[in-house]
C-alpha positions as CSV (number, residue, x, y, z in Angstrom):
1,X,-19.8,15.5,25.8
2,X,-22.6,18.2,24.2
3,X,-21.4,20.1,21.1
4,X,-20.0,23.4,22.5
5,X,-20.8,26.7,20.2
6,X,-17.6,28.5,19.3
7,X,-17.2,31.9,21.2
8,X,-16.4,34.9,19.5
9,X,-12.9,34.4,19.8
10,X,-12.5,31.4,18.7
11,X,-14.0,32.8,15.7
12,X,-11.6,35.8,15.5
13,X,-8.7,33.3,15.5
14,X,-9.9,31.0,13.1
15,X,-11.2,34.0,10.7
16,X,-7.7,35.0,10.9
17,X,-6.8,31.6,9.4
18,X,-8.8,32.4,6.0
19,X,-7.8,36.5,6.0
20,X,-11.2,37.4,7.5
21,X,-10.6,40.3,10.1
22,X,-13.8,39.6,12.5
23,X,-15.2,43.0,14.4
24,X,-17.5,44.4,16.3
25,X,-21.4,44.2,15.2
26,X,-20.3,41.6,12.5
27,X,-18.3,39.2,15.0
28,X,-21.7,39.5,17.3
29,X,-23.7,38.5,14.4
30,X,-21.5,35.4,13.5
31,X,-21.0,34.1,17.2
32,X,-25.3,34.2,16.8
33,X,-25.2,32.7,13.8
34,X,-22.8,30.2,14.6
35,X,-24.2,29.2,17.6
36,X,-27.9,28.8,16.1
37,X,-25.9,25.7,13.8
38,X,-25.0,23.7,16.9
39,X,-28.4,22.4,16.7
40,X,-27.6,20.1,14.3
41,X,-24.7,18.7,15.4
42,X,-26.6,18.2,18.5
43,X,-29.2,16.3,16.7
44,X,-25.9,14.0,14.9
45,X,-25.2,13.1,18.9
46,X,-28.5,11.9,19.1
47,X,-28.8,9.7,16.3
48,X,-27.2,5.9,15.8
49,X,-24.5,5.3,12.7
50,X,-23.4,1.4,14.7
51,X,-20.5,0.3,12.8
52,X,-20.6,-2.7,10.5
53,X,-21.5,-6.0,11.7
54,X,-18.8,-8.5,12.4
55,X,-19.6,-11.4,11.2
56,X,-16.3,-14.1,12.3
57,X,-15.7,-14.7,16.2
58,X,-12.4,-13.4,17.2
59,X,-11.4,-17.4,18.3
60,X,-8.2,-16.5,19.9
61,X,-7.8,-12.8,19.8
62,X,-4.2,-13.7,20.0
63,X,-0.9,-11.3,21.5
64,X,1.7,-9.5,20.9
65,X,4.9,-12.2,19.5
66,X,8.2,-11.9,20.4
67,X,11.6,-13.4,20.1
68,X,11.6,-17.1,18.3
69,X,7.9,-16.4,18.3
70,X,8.1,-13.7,15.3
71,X,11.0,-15.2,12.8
72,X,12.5,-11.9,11.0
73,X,10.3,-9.7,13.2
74,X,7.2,-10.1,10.8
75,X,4.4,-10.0,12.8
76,X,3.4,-7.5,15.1
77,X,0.3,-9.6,16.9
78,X,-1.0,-12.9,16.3
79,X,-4.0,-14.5,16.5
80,X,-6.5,-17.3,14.9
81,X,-9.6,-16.0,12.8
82,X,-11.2,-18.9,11.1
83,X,-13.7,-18.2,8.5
84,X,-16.4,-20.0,6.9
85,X,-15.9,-23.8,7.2
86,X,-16.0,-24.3,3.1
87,X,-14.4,-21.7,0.2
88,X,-12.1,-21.5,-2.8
89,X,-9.5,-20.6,0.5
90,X,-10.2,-22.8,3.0
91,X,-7.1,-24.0,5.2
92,X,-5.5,-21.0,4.0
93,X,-3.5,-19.2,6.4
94,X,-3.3,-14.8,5.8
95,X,-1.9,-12.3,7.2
96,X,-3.6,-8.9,7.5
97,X,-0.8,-5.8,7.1
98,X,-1.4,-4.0,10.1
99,X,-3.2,-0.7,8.3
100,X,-6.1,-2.6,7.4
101,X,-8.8,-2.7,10.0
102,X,-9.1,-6.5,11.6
103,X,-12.0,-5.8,14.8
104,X,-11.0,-6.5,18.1
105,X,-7.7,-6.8,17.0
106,X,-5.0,-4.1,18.3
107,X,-3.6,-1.8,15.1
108,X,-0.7,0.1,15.0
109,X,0.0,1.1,11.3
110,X,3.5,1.5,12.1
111,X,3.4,4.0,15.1
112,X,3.5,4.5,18.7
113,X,0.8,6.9,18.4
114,X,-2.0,4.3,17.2
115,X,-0.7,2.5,20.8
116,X,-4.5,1.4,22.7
117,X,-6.3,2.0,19.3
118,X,-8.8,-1.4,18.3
119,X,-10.7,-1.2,15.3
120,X,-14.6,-2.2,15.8
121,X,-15.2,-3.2,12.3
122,X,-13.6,-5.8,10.1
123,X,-12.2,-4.1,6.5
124,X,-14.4,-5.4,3.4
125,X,-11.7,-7.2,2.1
126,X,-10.8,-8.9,5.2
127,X,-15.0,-10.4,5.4
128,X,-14.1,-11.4,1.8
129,X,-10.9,-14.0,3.3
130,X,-13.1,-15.2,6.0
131,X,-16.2,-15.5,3.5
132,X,-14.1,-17.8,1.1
133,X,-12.7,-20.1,4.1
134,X,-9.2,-18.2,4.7
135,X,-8.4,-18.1,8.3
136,X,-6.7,-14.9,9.8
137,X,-3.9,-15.7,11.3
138,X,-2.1,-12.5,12.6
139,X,-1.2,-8.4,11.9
140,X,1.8,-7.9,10.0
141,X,4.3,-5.4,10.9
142,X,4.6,-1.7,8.4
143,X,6.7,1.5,8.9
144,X,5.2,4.3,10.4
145,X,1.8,5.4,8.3
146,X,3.2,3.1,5.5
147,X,5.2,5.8,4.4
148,X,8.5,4.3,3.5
149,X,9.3,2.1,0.9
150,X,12.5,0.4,2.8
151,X,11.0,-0.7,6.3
152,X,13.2,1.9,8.6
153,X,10.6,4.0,10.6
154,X,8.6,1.4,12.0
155,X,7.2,1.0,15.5
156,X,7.4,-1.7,17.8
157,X,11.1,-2.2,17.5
158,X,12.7,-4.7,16.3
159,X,11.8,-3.9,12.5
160,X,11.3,-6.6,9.9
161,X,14.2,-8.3,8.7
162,X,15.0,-8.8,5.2
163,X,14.6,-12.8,4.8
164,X,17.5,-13.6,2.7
165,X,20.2,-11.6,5.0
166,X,18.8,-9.7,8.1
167,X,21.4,-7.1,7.5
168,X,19.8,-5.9,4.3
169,X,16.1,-4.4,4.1
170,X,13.2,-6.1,3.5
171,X,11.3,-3.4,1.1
172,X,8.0,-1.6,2.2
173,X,5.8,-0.1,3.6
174,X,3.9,-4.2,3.1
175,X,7.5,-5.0,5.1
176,X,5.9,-7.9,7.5
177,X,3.4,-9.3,5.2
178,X,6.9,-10.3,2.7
179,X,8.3,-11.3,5.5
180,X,6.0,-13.8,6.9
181,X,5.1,-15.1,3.4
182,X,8.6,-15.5,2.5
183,X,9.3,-17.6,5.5
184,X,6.3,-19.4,5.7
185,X,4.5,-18.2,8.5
186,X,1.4,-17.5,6.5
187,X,0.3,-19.1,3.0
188,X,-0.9,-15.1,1.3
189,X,-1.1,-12.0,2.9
190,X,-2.4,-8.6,2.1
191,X,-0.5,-5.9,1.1
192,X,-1.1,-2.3,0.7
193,X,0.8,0.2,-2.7
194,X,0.5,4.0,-3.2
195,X,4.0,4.4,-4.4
196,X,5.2,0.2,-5.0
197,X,4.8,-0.9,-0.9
198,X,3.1,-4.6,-2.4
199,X,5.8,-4.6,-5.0
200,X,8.7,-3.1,-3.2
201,X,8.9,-6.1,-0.2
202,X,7.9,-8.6,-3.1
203,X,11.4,-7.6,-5.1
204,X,13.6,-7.4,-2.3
205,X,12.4,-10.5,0.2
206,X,11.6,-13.1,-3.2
207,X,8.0,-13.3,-3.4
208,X,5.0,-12.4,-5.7
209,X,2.7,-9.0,-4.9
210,X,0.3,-7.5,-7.3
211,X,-1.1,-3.7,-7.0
212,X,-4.3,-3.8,-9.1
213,X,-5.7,-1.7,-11.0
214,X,-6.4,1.3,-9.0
215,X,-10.5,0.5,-7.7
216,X,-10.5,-3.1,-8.1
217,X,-10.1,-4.1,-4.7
218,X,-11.9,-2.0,-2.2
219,X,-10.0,0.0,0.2
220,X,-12.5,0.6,2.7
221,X,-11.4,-0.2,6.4
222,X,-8.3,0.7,5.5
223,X,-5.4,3.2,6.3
224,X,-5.4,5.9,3.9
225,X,-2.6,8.3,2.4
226,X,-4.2,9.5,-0.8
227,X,-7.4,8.3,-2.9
228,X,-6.1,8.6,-5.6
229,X,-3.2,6.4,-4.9
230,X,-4.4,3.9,-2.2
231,X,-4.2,0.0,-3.5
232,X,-4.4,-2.9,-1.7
233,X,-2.7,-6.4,-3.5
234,X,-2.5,-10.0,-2.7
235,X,1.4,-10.7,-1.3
236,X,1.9,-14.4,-1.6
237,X,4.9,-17.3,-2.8
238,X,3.0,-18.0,-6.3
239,X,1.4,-16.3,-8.9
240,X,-1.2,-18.9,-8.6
241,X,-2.0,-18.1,-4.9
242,X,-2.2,-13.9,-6.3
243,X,-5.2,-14.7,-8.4
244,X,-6.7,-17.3,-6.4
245,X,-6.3,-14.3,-3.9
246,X,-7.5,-11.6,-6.1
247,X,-10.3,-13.5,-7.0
248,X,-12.1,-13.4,-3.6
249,X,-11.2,-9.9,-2.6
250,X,-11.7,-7.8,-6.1
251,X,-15.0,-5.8,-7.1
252,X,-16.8,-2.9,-5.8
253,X,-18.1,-3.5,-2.1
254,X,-21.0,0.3,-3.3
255,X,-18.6,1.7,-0.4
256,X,-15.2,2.8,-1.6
257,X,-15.1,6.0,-3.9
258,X,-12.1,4.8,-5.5
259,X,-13.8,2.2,-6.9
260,X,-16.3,2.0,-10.5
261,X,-17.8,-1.4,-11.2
262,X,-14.7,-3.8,-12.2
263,X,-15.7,-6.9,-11.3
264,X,-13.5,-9.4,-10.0
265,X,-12.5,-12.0,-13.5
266,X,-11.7,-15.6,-13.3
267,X,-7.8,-15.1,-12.9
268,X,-6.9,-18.9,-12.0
269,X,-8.4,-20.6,-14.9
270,X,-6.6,-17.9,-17.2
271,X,-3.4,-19.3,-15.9
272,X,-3.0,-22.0,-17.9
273,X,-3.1,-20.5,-21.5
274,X,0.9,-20.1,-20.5
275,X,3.1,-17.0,-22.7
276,X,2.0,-18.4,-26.2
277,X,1.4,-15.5,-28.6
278,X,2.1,-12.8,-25.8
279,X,3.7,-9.3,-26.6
280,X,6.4,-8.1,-24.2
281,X,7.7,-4.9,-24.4
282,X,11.1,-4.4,-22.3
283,X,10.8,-0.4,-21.4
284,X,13.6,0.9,-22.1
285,X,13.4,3.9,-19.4
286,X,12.9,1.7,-16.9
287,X,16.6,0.4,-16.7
288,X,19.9,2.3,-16.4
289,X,18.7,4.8,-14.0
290,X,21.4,7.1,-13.4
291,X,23.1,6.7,-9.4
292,X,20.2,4.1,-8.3
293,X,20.4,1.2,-11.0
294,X,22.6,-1.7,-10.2
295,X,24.0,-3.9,-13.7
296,X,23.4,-7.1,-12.1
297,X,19.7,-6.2,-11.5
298,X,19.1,-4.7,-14.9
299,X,21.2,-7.6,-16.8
300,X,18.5,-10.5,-14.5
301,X,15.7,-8.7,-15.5
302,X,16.6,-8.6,-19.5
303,X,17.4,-12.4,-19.1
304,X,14.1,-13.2,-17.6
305,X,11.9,-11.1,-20.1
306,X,14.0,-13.1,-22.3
307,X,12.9,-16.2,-21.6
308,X,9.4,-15.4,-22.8
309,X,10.5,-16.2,-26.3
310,X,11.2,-19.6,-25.5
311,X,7.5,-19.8,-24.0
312,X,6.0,-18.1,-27.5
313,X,6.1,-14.8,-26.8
314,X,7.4,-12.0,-28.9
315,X,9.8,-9.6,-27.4
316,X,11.0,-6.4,-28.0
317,X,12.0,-2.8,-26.4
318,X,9.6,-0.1,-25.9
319,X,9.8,3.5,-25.4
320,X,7.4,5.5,-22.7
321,X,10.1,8.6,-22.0
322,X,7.6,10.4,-19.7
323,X,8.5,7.2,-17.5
324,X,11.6,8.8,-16.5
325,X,9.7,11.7,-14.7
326,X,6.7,9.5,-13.1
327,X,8.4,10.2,-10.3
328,X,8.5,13.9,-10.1
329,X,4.4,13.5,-10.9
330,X,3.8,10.9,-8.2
331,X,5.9,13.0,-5.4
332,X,3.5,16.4,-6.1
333,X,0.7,14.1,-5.7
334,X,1.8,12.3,-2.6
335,X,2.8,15.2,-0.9
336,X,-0.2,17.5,-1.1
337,X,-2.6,14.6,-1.1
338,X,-0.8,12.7,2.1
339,X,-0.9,15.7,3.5
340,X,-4.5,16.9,3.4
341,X,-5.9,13.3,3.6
342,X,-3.6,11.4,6.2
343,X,-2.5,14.5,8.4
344,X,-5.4,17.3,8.0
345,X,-8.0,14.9,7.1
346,X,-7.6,12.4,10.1
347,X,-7.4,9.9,7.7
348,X,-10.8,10.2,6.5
349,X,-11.0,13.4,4.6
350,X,-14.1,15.2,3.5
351,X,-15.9,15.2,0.1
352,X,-16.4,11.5,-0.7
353,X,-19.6,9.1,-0.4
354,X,-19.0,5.6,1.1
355,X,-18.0,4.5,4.6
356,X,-16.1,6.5,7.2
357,X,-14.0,4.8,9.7
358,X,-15.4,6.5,12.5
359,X,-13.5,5.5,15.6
360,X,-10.2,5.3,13.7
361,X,-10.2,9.2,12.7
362,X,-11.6,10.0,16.1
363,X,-8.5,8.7,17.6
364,X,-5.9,9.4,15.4
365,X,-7.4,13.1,15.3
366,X,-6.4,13.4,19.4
367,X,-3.1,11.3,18.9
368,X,-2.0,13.6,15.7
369,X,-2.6,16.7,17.5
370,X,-1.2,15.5,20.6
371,X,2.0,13.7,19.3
372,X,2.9,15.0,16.4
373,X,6.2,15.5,17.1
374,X,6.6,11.5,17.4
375,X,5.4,11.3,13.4
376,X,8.5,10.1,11.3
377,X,11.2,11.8,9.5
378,X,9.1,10.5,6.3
379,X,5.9,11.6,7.7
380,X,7.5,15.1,8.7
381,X,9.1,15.9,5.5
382,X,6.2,15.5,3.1
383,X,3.5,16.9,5.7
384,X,5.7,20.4,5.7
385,X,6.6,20.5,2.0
386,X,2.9,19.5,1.1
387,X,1.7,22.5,3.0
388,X,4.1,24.9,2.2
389,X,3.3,23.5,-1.3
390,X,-0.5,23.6,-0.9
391,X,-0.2,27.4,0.8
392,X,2.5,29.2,-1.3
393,X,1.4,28.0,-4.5
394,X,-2.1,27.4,-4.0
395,X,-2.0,23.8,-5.0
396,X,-1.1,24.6,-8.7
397,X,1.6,21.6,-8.5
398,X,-0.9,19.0,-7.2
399,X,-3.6,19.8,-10.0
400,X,-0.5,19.8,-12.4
401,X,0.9,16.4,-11.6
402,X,-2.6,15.0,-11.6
403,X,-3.2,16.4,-14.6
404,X,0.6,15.2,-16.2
405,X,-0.8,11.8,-14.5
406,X,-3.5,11.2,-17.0
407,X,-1.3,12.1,-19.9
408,X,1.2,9.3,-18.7
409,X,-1.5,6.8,-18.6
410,X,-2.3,8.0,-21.9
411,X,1.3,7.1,-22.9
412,X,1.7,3.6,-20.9
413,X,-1.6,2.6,-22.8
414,X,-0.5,3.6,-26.1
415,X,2.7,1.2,-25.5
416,X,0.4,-1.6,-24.1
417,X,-1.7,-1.1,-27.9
418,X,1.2,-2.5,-29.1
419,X,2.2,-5.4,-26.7
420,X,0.7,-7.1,-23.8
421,X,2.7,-5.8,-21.2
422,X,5.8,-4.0,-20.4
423,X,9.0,-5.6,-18.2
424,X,11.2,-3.4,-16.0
425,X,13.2,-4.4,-12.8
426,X,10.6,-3.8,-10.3
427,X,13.3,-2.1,-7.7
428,X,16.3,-0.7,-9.7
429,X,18.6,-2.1,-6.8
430,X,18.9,-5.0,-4.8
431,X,17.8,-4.8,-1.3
432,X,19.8,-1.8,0.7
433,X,21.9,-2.5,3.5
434,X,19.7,-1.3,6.9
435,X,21.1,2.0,8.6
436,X,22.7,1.7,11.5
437,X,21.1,3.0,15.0
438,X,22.5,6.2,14.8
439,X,21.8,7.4,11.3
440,X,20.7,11.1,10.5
441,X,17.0,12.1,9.3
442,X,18.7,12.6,5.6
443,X,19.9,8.8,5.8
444,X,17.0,7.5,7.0
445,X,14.6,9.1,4.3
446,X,17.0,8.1,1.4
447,X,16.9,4.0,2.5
448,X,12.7,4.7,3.3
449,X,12.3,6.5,-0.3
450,X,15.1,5.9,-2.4
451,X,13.8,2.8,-4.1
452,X,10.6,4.0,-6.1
453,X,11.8,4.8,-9.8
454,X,9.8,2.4,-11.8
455,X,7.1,1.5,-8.8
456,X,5.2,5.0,-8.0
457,X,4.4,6.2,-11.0
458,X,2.0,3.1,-11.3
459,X,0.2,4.2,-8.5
460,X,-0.5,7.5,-10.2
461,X,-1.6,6.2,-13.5
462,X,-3.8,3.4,-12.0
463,X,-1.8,0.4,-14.0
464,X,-1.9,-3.0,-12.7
465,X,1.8,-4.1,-11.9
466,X,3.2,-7.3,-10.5
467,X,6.3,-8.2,-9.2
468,X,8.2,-11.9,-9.2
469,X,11.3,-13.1,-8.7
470,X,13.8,-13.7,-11.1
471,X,16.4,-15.0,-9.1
472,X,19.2,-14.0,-6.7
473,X,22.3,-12.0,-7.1
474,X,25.0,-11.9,-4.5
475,X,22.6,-13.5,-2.5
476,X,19.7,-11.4,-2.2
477,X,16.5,-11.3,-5.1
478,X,15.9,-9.4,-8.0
479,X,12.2,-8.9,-8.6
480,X,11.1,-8.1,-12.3
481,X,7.8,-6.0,-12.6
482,X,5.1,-6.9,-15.3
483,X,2.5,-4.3,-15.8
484,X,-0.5,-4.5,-17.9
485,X,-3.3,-2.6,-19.0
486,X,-6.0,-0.9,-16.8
487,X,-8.3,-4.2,-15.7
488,X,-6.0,-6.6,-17.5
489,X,-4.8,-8.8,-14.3
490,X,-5.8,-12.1,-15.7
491,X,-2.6,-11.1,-18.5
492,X,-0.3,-10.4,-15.7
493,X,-0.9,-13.6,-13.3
494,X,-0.1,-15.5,-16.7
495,X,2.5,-14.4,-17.5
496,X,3.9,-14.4,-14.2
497,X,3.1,-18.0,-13.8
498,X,4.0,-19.1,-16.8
499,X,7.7,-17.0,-15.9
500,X,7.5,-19.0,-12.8
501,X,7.5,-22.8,-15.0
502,X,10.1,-21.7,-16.9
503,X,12.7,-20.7,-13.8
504,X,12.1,-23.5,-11.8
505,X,12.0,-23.3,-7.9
506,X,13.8,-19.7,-6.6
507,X,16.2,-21.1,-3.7
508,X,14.3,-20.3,-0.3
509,X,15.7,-18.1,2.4
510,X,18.6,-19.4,4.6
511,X,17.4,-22.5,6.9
512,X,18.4,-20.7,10.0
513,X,15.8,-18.0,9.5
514,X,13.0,-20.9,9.2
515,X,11.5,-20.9,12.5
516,X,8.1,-22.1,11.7
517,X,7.8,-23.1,8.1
């Protein structure tokens, strides 16, 4: 359909919208004026931008599972994507969290609204699996947008069930990737964090995620919220499988602006220098966290960072107190940036070189403005107080809390002079208890967002943080969260794997919820 000029009162309303009052002779001249423009856009029509070349057959495009096909509701399609025949991941089995473009393949991030959308490219870091062997084995289930940190607003229904007792949570927004890791239905998966959603699911379904440092891994081809805080992490059983993950997907793909020119590092063979001589610094801020912090947790996750001095590390408490409001500075950012990027922006945005995701912001432009009333509780909340936000206070609080961002990475690297990383339970609870069918908007957000204490602020500052289990309490697991200076993964993944010598094998999930291990 040709570019149509806007007529002059199209003009007068959207003049309106920037305090222009639009008149007579001026309001002739502009509808001129504005019209004489439409030549270029007609000239965009004509030209050719194709989308990136595919370059993996889609061997068995696969379905949609259901029932005793899709063990604690993990997956939301299946399907067999086998890359190249040799690589440092060949006969490796991922998962692809269903934000992340996978073409030819159906994606939903979450939503009913994204129903008949199919991407036409494949994300960069999903050619990077296939390039080193992996084979793509499905689409794991998220909440809606992946704005939910507990796995309660998610679309199709049933939602991902938590695999150590279905009536508790599983963590999110990276709900089904956990999920089908944890029960063996895939070998890694991807994952996706702006305010913990690798690390979240990790803690509370008893498997390893990493968030990267913020750049390292290219988001491109993926669903957005905010540049600024957009990750994607390797979810996986092991430490070992994160960096043999992290190793093919990390480094700049010249298309991401989140990204500088952090190569990827050689994360697997730093493994086996063990905890000898590390520095752990138990943050003190990030336990005791008044009406959200459960004893048991805290008391697991002082015990583990323990055990580092019996592998030849020093250990000792460390002070950050802006920690203790990282959550206040991530929320200003989320909500004005979600909501200019994810809702206003189409999920593309303006003002940024690299690759636009054509096709998905073309049709999540006509479901937003035709559906928006189907967006979730989550999605609603921080869309309104982002604008109001953005319009009564003229984005002050967003420019603020970016600002206060960088002077609390400044503080988390001045800690990590002194020691090697900092220990915190990575969810200050154990897994929540899911609300039942007829739960109010309130209830819902407080399960989606009331597990992000130590988690968001991470996202803000750009620190790599990984979770790992540390055992089980009452049943469900406690994940303890490593983080480590900007770049400084190859610390992380050992000490998480040497952590993960030391405990011994973490009891699986129950046998009954092992469908397909």
């Amino acid at each position: 359909m040709p570019v149509q000029p806007p007529s002059a009162t199209e003009l007068v309303r959207l003049g309106a919208q920037f305090g222009l009052d639009l008149e007579g002779a001026e309001l002739e001249q502009l509808t001129a004026l504005a019209a004489g423009m439409m030549a270029s856009y007609e000239r965009l029509d004509e030209l050719d931008a194709p989308p990136r070349p595919v370059r993996y057959p889609r061997v068995d495009p696969g379905h949609r599972p259901l029932g005793e096909e899709n063990p604690g509701n993990g997956w939301v399609w299946k399907c067999s994507i086998p890359g190249a025949p040799d690589g440092p991941l060949s006969g490796v089995r991922v998962a692809i969290k269903d934000n992340i473009c996978l073409a030819g393949i159906p994606m939903l991030n979450g939503t009913e609204m994204l129903e008949g959308y199919v991407p036409r490219e494949d994300a960069t870091v999903v050619t990077r699996l296939l390039d080193a062997g992996a084979e793509i084995v499905g689409k794991s289930a998220v909440p809606a947008y992946c704005f939910d940190g507990g796995s309660v607003t998610g679309y199709p229904k049933p939602e991902p069930e938590n695999p150590y007792d279905p009536a508790h949570l599983p963590g999110a927004s990276s709900s089904g990737s956990a999920v089908v890791v944890a029960l063996g239905e895939a070998d890694m998966a991807l994952g996706g964090d702006q305010g913990g959603s690798v690390r979240l699911p990790a803690s509370w379904s008893g498997i390893v995620g990493i968030k990267p440092t913020w750049g390292l891994v290219p988001y491109t081809g993926a669903f957005p919220i905010e540049l600024t805080l957009d990750h994607l992490g390797p979810m996986c059983r092991t430490a070992r499988d994160c960096a043999r993950m992290l190793e093919v997907i990390a480094g700049p793909d010249g298309l991401d602006p989140r990204q500088g020119g952090a190569e990827a590092q050689p994360y697997v063979r730093e493994l086996e220098r063990g905890a000898e001589g590390l520095r752990i610094g138990i943050l003190t801020e990030g336990f005791g966290w008044p009406d959200a912090s459960e004893a048991d947790v805290d008391d697991a996750v002082r015990s583990a960072a323990g055990t580092f001095e019996g592998l030849g590390a020093t250990v000792s408490e460390v002070s950050v107190p802006i920690h203790r409001d990282g959550l206040a500075i991530w929320t200003a950012i989320a909500a004005e940036g979600a909501t200019e990027l994810m809702i206003k922006g189409n999920g593309m945005g303006t003002n940024w070189r690299g690759h636009y995701t054509t096709d998905l912001s073309d049709f999540y432009g006509k479901a937003r403005t035709a559906r928006s009333r189907d967006y979730a509780a989550t999605v609603k909340v921080t869309m309104l107080v982002g604008e109001y936000m953005a319009q009564r206070y003229d984005r002050h609080y967003y420019a603020k809390a970016q600002n206060l961002s960088r002077g609390a990475r400044a503080e988390y690297d001045a800690a990590l002079a002194g020691c090697d990383l900092l220990v915190m339970p990575t969810t200050e609870m154990k897994a929540m208890r899911r609300p039942g069918p007829d739960a109010s908007a309130i209830e819902i957000v407080a399960a989606a967002l009331g597990n992000l204490h130590n988690t968001a602020v991470f996202d803000a500052t750009g620190h790599p943080a990984l979770s790992v289990p540390c055992g089980l309490s009452g049943g469900l697991p406690v994940g303890m969260m490593l983080v480590g200076r900007h770049l400084d993964e190859a610390t992380i993944l050992r000490a998480a794997h040497a952590y993960e010598q030391a405990r011994g094998e973490l009891e699986p999930p129950p046998a009954r919820a092992l469908v397909s291990a």
